[in-house]
PDB file of N, CA, C and O in Angstrom:
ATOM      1  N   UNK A   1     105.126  95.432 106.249  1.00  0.00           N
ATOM      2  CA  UNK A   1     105.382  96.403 107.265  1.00  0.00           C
ATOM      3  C   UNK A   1     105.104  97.812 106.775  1.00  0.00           C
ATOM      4  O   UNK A   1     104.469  98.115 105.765  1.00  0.00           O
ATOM      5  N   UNK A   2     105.702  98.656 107.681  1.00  0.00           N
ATOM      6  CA  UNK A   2     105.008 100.375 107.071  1.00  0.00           C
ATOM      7  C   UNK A   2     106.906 101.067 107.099  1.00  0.00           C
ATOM      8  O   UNK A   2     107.857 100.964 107.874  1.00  0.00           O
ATOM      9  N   UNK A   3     106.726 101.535 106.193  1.00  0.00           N
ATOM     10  CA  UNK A   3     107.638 102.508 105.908  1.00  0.00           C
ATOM     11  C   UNK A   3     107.587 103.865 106.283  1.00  0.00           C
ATOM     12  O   UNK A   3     106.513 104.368 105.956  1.00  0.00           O
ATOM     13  N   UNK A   4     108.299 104.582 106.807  1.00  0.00           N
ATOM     14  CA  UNK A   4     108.007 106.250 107.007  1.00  0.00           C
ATOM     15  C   UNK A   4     109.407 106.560 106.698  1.00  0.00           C
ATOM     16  O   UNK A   4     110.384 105.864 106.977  1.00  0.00           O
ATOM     17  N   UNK A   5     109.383 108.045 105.897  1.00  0.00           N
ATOM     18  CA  UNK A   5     109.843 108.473 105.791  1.00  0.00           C
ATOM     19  C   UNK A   5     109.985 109.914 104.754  1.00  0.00           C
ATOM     20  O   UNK A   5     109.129 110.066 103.883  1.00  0.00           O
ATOM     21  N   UNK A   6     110.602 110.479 104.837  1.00  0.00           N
ATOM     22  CA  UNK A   6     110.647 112.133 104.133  1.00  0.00           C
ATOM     23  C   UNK A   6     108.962 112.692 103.812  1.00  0.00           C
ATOM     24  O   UNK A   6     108.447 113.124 102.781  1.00  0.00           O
ATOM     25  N   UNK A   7     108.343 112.426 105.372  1.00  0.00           N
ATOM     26  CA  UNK A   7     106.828 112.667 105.857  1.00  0.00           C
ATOM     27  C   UNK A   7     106.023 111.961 104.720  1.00  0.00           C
ATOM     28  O   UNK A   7     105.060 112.580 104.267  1.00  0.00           O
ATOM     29  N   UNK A   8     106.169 111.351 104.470  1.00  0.00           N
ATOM     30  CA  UNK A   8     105.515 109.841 103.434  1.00  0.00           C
ATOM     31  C   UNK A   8     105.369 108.616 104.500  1.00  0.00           C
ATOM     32  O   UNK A   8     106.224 108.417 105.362  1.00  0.00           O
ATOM     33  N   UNK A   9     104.120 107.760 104.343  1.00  0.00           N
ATOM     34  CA  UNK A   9     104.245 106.552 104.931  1.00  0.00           C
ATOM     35  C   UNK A   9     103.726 105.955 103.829  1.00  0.00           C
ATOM     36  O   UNK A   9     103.191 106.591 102.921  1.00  0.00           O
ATOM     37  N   UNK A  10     103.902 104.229 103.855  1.00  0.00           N
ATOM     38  CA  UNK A  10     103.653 103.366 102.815  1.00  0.00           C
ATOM     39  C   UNK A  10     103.316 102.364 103.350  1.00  0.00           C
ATOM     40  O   UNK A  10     103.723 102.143 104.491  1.00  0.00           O
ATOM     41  N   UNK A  11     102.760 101.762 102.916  1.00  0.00           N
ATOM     42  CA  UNK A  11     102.404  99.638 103.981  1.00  0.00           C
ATOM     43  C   UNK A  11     102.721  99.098 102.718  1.00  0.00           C
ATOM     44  O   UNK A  11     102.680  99.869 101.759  1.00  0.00           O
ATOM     45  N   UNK A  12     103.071  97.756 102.510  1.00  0.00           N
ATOM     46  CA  UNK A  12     103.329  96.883 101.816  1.00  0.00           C
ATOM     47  C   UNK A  12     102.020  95.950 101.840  1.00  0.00           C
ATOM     48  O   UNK A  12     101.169  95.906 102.728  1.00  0.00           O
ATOM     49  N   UNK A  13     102.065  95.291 100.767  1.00  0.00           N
ATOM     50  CA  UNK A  13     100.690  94.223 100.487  1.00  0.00           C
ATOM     51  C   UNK A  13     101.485  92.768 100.440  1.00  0.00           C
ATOM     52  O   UNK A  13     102.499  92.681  99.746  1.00  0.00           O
ATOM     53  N   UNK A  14     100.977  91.570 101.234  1.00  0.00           N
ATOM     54  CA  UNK A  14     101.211  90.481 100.844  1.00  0.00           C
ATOM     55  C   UNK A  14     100.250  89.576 101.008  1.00  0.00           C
ATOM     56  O   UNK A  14      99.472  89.848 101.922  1.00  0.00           O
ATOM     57  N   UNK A  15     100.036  88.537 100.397  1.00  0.00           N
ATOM     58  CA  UNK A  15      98.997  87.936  99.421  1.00  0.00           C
ATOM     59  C   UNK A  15      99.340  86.540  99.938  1.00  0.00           C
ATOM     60  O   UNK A  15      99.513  85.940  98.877  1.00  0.00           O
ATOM     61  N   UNK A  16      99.555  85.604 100.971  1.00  0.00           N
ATOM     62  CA  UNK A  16     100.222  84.478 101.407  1.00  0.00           C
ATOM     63  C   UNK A  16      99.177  83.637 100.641  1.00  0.00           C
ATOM     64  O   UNK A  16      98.003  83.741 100.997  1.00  0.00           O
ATOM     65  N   UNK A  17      99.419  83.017  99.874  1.00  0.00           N
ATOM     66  CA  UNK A  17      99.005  81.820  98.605  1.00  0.00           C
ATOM     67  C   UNK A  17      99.532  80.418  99.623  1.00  0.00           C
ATOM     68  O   UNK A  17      98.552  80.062 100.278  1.00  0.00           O
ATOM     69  N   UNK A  18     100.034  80.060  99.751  1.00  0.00           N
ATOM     70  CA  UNK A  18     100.508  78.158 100.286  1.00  0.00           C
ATOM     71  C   UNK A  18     102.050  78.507 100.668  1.00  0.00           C
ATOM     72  O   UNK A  18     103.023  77.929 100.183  1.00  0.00           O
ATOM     73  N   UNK A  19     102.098  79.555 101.622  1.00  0.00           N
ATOM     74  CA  UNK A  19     103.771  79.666 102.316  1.00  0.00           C
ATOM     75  C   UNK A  19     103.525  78.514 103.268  1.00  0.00           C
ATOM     76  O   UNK A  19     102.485  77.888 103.469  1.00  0.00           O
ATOM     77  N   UNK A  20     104.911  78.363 103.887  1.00  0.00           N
ATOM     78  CA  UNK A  20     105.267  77.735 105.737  1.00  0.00           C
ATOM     79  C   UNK A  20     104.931  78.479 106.196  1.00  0.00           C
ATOM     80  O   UNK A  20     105.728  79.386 106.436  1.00  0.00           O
ATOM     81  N   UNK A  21     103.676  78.600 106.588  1.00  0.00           N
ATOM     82  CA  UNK A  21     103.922  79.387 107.807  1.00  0.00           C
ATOM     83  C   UNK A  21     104.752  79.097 108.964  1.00  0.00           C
ATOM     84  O   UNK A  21     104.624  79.989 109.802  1.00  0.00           O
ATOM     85  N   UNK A  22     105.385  78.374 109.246  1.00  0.00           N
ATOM     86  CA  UNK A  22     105.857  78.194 110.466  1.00  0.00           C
ATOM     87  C   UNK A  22     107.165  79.072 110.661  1.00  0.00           C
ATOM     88  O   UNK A  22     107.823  79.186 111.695  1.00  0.00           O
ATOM     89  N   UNK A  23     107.425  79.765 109.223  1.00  0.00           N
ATOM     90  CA  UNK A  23     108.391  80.800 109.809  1.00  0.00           C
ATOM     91  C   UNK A  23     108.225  82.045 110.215  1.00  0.00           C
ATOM     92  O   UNK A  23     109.232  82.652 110.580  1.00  0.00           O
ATOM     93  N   UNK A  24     107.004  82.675 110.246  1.00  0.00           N
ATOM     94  CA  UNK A  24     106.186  83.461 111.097  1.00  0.00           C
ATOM     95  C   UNK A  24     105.962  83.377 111.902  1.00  0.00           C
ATOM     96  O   UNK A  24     105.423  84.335 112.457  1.00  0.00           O
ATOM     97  N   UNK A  25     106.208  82.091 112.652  1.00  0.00           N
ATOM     98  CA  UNK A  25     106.875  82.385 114.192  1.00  0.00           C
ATOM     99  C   UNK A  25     107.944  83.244 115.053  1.00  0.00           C
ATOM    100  O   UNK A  25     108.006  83.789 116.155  1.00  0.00           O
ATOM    101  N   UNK A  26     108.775  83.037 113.870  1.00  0.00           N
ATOM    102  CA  UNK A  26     109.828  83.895 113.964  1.00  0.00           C
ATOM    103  C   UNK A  26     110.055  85.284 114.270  1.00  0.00           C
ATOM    104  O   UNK A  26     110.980  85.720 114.955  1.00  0.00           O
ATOM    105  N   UNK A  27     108.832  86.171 113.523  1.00  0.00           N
ATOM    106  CA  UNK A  27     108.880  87.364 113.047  1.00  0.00           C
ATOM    107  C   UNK A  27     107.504  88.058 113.882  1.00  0.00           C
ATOM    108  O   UNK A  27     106.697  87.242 114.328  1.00  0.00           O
ATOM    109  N   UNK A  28     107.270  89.293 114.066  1.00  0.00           N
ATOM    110  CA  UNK A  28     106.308  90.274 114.586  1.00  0.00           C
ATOM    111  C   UNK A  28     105.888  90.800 112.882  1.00  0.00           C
ATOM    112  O   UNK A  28     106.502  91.631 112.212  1.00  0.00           O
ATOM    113  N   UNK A  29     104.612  89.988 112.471  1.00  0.00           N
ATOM    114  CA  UNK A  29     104.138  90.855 111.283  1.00  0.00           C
ATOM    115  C   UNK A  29     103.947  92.044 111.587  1.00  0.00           C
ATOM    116  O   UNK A  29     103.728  92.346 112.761  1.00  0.00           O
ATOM    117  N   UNK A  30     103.982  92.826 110.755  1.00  0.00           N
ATOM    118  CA  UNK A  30     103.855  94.656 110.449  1.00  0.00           C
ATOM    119  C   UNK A  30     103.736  95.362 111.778  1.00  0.00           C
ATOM    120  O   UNK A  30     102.961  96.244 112.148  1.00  0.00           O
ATOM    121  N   UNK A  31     105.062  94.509 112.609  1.00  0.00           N
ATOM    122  CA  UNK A  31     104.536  94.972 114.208  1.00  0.00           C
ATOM    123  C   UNK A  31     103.613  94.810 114.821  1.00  0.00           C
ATOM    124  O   UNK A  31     103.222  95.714 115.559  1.00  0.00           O
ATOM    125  N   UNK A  32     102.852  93.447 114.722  1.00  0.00           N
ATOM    126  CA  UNK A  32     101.421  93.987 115.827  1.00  0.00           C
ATOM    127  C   UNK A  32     101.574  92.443 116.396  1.00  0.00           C
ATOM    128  O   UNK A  32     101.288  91.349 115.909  1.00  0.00           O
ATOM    129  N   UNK A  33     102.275  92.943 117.908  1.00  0.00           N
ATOM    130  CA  UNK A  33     102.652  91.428 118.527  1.00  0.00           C
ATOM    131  C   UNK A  33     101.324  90.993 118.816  1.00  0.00           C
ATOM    132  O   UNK A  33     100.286  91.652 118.770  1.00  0.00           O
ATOM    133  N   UNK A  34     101.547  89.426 119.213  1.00  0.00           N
ATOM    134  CA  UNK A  34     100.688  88.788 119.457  1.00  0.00           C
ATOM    135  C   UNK A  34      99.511  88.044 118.359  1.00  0.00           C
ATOM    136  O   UNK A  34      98.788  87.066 118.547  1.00  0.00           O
ATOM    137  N   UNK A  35      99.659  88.966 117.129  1.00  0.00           N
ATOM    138  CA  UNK A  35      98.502  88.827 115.979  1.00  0.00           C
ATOM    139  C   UNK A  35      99.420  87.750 115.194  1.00  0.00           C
ATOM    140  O   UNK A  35     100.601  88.016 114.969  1.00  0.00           O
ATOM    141  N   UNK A  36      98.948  86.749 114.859  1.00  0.00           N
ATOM    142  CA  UNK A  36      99.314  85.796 113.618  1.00  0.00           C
ATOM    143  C   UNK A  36      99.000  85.892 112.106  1.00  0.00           C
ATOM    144  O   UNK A  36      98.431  86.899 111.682  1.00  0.00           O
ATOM    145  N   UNK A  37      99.362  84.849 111.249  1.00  0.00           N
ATOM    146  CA  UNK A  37      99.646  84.974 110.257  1.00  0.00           C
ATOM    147  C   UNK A  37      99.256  83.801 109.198  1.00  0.00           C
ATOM    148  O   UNK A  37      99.910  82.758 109.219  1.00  0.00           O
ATOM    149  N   UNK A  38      98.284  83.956 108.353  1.00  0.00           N
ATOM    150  CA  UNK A  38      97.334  82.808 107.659  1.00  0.00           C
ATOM    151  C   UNK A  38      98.066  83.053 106.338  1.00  0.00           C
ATOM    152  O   UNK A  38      99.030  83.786 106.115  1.00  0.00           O
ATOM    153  N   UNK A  39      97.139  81.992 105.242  1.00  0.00           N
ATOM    154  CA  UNK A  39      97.125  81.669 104.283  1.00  0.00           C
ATOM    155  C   UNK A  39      95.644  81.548 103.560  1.00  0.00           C
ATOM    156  O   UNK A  39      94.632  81.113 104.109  1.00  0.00           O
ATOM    157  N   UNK A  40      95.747  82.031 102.208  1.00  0.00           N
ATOM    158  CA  UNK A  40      93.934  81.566 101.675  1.00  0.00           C
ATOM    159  C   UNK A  40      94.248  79.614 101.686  1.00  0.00           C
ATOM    160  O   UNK A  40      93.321  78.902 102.072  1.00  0.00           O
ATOM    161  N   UNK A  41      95.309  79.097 101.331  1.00  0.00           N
ATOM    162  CA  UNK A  41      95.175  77.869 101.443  1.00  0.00           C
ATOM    163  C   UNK A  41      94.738  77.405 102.612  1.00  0.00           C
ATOM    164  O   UNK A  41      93.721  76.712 102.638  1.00  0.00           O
ATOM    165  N   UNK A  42      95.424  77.707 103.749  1.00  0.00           N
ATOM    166  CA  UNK A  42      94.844  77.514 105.003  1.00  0.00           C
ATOM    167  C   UNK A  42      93.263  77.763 105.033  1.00  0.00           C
ATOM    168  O   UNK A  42      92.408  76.878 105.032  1.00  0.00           O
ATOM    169  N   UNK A  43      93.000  79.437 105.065  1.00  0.00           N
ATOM    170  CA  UNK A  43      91.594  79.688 105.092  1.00  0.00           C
ATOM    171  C   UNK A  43      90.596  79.030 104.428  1.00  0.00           C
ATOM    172  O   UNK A  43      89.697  78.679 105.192  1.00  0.00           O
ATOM    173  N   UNK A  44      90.397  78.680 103.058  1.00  0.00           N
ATOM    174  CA  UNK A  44      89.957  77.915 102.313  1.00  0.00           C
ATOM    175  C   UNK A  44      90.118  75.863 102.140  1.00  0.00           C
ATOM    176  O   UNK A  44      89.606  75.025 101.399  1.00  0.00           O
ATOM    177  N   UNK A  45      91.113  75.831 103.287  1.00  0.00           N
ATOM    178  CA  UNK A  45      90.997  74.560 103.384  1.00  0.00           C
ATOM    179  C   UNK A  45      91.511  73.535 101.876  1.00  0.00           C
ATOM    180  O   UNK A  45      91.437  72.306 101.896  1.00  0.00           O
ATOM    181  N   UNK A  46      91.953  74.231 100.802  1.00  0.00           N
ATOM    182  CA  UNK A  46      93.096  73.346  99.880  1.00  0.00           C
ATOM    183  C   UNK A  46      93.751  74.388  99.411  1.00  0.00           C
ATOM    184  O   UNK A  46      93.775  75.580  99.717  1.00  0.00           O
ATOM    185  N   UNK A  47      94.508  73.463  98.274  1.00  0.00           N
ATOM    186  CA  UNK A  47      96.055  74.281  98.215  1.00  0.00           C
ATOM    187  C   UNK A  47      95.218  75.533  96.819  1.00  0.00           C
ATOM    188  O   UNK A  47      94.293  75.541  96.006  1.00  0.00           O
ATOM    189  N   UNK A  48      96.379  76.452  97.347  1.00  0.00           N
ATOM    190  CA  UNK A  48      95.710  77.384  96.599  1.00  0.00           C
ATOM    191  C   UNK A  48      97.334  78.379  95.907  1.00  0.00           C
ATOM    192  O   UNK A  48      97.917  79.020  96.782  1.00  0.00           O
ATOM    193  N   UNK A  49      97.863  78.446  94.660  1.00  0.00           N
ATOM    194  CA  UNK A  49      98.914  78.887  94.198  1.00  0.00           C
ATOM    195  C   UNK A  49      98.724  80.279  93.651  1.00  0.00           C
ATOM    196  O   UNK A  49      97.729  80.626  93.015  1.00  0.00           O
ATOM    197  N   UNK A  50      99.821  81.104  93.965  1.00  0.00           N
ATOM    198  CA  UNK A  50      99.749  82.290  92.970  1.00  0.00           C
ATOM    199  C   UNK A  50      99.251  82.433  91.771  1.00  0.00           C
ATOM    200  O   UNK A  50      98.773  83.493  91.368  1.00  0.00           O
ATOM    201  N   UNK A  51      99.324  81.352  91.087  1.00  0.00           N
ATOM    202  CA  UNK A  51      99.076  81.469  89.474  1.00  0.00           C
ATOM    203  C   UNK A  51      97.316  81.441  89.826  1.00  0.00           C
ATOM    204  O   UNK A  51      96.588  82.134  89.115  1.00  0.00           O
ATOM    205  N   UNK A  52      96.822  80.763  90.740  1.00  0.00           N
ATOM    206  CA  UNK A  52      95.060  80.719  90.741  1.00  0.00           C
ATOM    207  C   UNK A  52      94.338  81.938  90.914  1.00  0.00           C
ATOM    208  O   UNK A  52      93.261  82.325  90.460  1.00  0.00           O
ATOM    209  N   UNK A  53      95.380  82.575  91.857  1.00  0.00           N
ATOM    210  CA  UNK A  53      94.425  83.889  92.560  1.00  0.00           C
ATOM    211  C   UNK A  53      95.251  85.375  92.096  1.00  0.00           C
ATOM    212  O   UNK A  53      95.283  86.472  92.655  1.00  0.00           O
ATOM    213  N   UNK A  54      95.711  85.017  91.179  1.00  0.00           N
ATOM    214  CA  UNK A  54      96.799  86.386  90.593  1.00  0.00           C
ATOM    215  C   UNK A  54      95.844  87.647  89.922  1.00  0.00           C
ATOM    216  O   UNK A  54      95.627  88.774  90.367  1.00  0.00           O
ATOM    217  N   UNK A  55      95.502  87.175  89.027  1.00  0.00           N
ATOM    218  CA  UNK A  55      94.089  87.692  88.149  1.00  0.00           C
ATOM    219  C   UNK A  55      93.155  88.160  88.582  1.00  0.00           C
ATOM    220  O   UNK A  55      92.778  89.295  88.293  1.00  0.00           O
ATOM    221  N   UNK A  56      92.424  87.195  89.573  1.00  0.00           N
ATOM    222  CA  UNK A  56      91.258  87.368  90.136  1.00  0.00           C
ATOM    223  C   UNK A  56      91.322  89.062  91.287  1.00  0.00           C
ATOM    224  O   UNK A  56      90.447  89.892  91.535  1.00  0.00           O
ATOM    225  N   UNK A  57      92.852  88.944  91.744  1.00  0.00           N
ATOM    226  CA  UNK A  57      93.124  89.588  92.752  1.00  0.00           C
ATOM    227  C   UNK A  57      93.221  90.444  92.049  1.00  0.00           C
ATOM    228  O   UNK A  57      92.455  91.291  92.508  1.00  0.00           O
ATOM    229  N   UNK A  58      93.968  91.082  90.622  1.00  0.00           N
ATOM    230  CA  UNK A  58      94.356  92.395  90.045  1.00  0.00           C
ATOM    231  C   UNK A  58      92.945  93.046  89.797  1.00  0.00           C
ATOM    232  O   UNK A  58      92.603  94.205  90.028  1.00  0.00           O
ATOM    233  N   UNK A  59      92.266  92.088  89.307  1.00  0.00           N
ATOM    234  CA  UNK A  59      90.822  92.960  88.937  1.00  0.00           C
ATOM    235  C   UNK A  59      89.942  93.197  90.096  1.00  0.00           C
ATOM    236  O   UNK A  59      89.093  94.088  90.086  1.00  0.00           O
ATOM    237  N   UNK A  60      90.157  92.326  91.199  1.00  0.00           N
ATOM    238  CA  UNK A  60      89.507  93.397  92.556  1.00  0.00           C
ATOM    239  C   UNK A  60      90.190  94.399  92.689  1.00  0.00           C
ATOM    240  O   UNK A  60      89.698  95.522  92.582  1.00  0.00           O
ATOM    241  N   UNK A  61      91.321  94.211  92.920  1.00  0.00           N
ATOM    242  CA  UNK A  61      92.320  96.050  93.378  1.00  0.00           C
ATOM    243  C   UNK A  61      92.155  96.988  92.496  1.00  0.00           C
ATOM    244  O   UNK A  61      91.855  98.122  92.871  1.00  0.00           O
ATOM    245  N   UNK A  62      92.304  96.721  91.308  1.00  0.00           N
ATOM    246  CA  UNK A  62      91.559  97.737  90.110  1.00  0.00           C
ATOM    247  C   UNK A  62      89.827  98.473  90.513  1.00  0.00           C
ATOM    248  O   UNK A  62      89.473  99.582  90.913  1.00  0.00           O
ATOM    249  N   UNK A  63      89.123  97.267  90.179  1.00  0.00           N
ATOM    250  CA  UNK A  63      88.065  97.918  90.578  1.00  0.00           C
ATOM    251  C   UNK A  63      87.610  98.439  92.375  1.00  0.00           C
ATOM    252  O   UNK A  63      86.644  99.150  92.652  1.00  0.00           O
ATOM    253  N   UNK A  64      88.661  97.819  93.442  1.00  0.00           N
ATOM    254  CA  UNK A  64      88.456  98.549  94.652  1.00  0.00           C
ATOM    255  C   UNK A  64      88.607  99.732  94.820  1.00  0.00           C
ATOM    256  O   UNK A  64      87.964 100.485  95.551  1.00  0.00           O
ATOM    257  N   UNK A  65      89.783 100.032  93.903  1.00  0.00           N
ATOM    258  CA  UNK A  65      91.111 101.394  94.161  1.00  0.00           C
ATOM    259  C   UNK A  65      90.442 102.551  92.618  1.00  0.00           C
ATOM    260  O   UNK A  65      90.998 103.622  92.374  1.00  0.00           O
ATOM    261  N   UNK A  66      89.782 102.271  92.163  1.00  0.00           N
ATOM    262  CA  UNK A  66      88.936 102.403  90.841  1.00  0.00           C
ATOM    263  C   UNK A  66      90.501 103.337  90.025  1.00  0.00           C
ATOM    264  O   UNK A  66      90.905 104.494  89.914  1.00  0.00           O
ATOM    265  N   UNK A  67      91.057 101.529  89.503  1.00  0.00           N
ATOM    266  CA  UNK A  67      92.203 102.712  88.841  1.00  0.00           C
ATOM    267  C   UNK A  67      92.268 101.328  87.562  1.00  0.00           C
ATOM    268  O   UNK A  67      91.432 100.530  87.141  1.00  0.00           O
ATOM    269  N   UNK A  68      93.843 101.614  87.249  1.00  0.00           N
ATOM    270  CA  UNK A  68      93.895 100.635  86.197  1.00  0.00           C
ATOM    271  C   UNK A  68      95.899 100.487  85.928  1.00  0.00           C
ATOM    272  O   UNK A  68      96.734 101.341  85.631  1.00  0.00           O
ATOM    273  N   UNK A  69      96.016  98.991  86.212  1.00  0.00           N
ATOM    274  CA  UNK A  69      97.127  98.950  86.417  1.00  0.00           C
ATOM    275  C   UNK A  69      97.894  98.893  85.107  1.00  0.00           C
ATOM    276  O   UNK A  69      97.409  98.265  84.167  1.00  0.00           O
ATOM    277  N   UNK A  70      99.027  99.492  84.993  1.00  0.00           N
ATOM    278  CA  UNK A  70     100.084  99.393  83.837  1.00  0.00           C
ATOM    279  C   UNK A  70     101.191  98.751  84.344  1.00  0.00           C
ATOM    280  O   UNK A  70     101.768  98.914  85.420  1.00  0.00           O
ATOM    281  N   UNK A  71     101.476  97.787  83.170  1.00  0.00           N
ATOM    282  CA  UNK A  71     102.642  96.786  83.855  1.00  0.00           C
ATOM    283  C   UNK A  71     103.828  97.081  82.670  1.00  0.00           C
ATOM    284  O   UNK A  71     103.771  96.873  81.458  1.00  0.00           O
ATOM    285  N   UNK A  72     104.628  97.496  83.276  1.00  0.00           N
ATOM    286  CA  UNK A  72     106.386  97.668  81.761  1.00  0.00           C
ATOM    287  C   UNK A  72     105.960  96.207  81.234  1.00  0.00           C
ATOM    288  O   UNK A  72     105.369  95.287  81.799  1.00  0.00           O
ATOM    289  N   UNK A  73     106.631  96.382  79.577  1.00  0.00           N
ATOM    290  CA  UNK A  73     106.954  95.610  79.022  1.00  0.00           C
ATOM    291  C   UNK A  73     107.938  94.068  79.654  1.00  0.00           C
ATOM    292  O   UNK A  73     107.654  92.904  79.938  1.00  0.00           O
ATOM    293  N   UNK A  74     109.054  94.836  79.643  1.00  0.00           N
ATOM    294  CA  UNK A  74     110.406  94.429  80.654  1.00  0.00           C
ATOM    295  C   UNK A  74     110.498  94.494  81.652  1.00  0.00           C
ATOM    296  O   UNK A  74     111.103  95.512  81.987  1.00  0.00           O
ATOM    297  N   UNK A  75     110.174  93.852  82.482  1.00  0.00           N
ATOM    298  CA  UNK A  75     110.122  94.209  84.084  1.00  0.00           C
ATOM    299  C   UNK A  75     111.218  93.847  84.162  1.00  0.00           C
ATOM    300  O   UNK A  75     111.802  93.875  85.246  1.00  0.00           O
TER     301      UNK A  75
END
């Protein structure tokens, strides 16, 4: 969804790997009725886990956003 506030807005990123969808029935994603809600497992037609597409995904957003992510020690 989008956040606003103290004249800042923000969107959140989510990455649906092999959820239920069927509890997105439930819910109005990021507000935009009527629009639904996939999966790359779905899209791609087998199962597909966080651990497969974790990596692959940091080094597109890196090189999309042309930055370079730092992760704490200790999260």
């Amino acid at each position: 969804g989008v956040h606003c506030g103290n004249h800042i807005t923000s969107h959140g990123l989510a990455l649906n790997c092999c959820p239920d969808l069927t509890w997105f029935h439930h819910i109005v994603p990021c507000g935009l009725e009527g629009k639904g809600v996939t999966s790359l497992s779905h899209e791609l037609g087998h199962h597909v886990t966080v651990n497969h597409i974790i990596q692959p995904f940091l080094d597109s957003f890196q090189e999309v956003f042309d930055s370079t992510l730092v992760f704490p020690e200790d999260p």
